[in-house]
C-alpha positions, -999 to +999 in steps of 0.1 A: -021-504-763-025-470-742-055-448-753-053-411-758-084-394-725-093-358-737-112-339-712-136-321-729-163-292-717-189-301-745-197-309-780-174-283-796-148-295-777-153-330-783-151-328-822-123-312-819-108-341-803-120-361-822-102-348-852-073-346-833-076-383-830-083-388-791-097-427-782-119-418-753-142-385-748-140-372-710-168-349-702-158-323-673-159-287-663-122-271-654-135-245-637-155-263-611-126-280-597-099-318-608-133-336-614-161-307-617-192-324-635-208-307-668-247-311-668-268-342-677-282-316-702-243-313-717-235-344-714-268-357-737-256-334-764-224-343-764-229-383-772-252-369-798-221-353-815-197-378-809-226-406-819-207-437-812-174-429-829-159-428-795-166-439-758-176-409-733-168-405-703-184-378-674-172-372-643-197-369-611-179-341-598-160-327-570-181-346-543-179-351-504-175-389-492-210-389-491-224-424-504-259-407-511-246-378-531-223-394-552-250-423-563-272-393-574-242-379-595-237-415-610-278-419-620-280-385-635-251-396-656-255-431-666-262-421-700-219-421-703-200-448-712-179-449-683-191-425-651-158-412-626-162-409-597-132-393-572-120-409-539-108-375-524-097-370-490-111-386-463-111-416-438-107-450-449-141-462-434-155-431-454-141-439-488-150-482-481-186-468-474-190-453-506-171-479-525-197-504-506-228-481-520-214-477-553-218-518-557-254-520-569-244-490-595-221-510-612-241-534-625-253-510-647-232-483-654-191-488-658-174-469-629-137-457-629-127-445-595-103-417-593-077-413-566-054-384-563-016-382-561-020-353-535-046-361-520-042-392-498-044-422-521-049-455-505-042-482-528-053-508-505-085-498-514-078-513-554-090-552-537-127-535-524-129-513-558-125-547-574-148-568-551-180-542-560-173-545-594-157-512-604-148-514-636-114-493-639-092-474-613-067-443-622-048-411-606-052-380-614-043-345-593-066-322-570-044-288-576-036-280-611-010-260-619+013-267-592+030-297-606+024-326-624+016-368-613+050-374-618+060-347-590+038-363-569+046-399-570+076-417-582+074-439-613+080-469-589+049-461-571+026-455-602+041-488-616+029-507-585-006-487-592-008-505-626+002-535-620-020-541-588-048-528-606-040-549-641-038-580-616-074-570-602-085-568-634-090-531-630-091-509-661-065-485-655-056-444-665-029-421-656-036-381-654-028-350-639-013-321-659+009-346-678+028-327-705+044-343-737+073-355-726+058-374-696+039-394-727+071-418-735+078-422-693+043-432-687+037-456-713+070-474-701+041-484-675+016-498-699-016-483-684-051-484-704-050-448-711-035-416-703-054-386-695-048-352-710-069-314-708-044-289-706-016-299-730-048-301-752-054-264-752-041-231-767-032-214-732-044-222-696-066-252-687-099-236-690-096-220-727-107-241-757-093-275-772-069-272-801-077-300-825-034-295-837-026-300-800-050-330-797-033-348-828+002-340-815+000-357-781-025-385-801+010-395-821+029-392-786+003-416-774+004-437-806+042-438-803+045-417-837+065-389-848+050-358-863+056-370-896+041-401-890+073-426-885+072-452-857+105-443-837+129-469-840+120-479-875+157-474-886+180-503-891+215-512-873+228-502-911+214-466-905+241-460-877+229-457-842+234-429-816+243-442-780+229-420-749+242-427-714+235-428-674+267-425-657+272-430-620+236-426-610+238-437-568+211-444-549+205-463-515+187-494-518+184-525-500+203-552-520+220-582-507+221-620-499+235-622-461+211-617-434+231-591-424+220-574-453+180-575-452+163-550-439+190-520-442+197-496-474+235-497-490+245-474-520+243-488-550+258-473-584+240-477-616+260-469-652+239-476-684+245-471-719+226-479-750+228-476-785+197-457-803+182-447-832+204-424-850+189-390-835+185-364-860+180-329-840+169-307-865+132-324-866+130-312-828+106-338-822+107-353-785+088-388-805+121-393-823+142-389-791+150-417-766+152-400-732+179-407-705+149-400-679+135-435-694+164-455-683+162-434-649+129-441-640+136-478-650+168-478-626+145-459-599+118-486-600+138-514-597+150-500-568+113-491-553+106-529-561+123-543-530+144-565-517+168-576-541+197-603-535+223-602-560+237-572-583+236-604-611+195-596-609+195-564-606+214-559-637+195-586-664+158-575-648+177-536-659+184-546-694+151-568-701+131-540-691+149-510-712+154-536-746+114-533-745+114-504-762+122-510-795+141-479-798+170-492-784+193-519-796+219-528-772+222-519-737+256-523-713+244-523-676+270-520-650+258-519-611+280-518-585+276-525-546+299-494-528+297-505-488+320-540-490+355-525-481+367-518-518+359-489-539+330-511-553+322-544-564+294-558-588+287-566-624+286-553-663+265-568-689+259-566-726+221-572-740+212-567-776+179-573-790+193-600-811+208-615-775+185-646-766+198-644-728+190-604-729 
């Protein structure tokens, strides 16, 4: 189940979350930069607030490749549950060098290593993280403010992240001013926790924690309404809502000729699902089933790879949007639109109740 990060500045902070209901306590300074460090001195007070009820996390702070520097930011904060530490931009030798050094450290101390959506990130380097016993691996952004992880990478690509990292036996996060409704798209991806500081707060980044704020994008999290309902929790009796992707094209490379490997061809997607029966006047996006869900499902597939038949493509479409328990039935149509005739391809029905869906 995904965990609720709160980056906090200190013990004030961190109650406050912790009201709010947040599962792990992050311990960084906003105004020194994506992964400026608070002080060994803040950081001792702050597990004496939070006293157990929680894991902490620090940060070791905005830090050149420098395998020296960042094992002295690591000591001075092994006190933390978990210590991140950021792979920012640099050469690969320079990032392996510091992964290498950062080996002897993890015996004792759980790292998470941090690599940025615009700065660079080299998943290759998830097998060596893995190898030195890190113990966790997530993304993040370097420039707040200017737009969020999922401007920066594509759900496909941060899918692959978790996964390959899941596989290594990698902890895994997501961050980087995520808003609410980036909460129900990223949990789609199952990673161990998302990461949240300035949904969190009254105004900009830098002011204080709300604890109201906290417990609203806690419930997100927790896949809860406001009032406290788990979406979906309405029967087919109730009367269902249907939402809709129509005619959604997008080049792909899909085929089983040899003729067609290696080269894109358009491909039209068309899905619609029947829902929870939506009820508009709560105004509450954790009651809502998004059409950008059964976008960034279609979009991922696509990322996957090769596929050879539209028969696939269409069943791997439905098992993955019948997940959510939100939905009840889906019809999948994809269509190939390069074979001579207007289009060619499949439509299928899945319901929930379907033993082949």
């Amino acid at each position: 189940m995904t965990k609720l990060l709160a980056s906090v500045t200190g013990p004030g902070e961190a109650e406050a979350a912790l009201s709010g209901g947040a599962d792990i306590i992050d311990l960084k300074d906003p105004a020194q930069g994506a992964l400026g460090a608070v002080s060994p001195e803040i950081l001792a007070a702050t597990i004496e607030r939070v006293a157990g009820r929680r894991p902490v996390s620090a940060v070791a702070g905005d830090l050149p490749m420098q395998p020296d520097a960042i094992l002295e930011a690591v000591r001075a904060r092994g006190a933390a549950d978990f210590v991140k530490i950021g792979l920012f931009p640099s050469s690969r030798d320079e990032r392996l060098a510091v992964i290498s050094a950062l080996g002897d450290a993890a015996r004792n101390v759980r790292l998470v290593a941090v690599f940025f959506a615009d700065g660079d990130p080299d998943f290759t380097l998830l097998t060596p993280l893995a190898e030195a016993g890190i113990h966790g691996a997530m993304i993040d952004t370097i420039e707040k403010g200017k737009g969020g992880l999922l401007t920066r990478l594509s759900v496909g690509a941060l899918s692959g992240f978790v996964g390959s990292a899941k596989t290594l036996g990698l902890m895994t996060g997501l961050a980087g001013s995520l808003e609410a409704p980036d909460v129900p798209r990223l949990l789609a991806l199952e990673p161990d926790y998302l990461g949240f500081r300035g949904a969190l707060t009254v105004g900009a980044r830098g002011d204080a924690i709300d604890e109201a704020r906290v417990r609203r994008i806690a419930g997100l999290v927790a896949g809860k309404s406001a009032a406290g309902a788990m979406p979906g929790a309405a029967s087919q009796g109730d009367g269902l809502d249907r939402i809709f992707v129509r005619d959604f094209v997008l080049d792909m490379e899909i085929g089983a000729y040899g003729y067609e490997h290696g080269r894109r061809q358009k491909v039209r997607f068309s899905v619609e699902a029947l829902i929870t029966r939506i009820d508009t006047r709560n105004d509450d996006i954790a009651e809502v089933y998004s059409y950008d869900l059964i976008i960034d499902a279609i979009r991922a597939l696509v990322e996957a790879g090769h596929t050879a038949l539209v028969e696939t493509l269409a069943l791997d479409l439905a098992g993955t949007l019948l997940k959510d328990s939100r939905l009840f039935e889906v019809t999948v149509r994809v269509e190939k639109l390069e074979l001579g005739p207007g289009a060619v391809g499949i439509e299928i029905r899945r319901s929930r109740a379907d033993p082949s869906g």
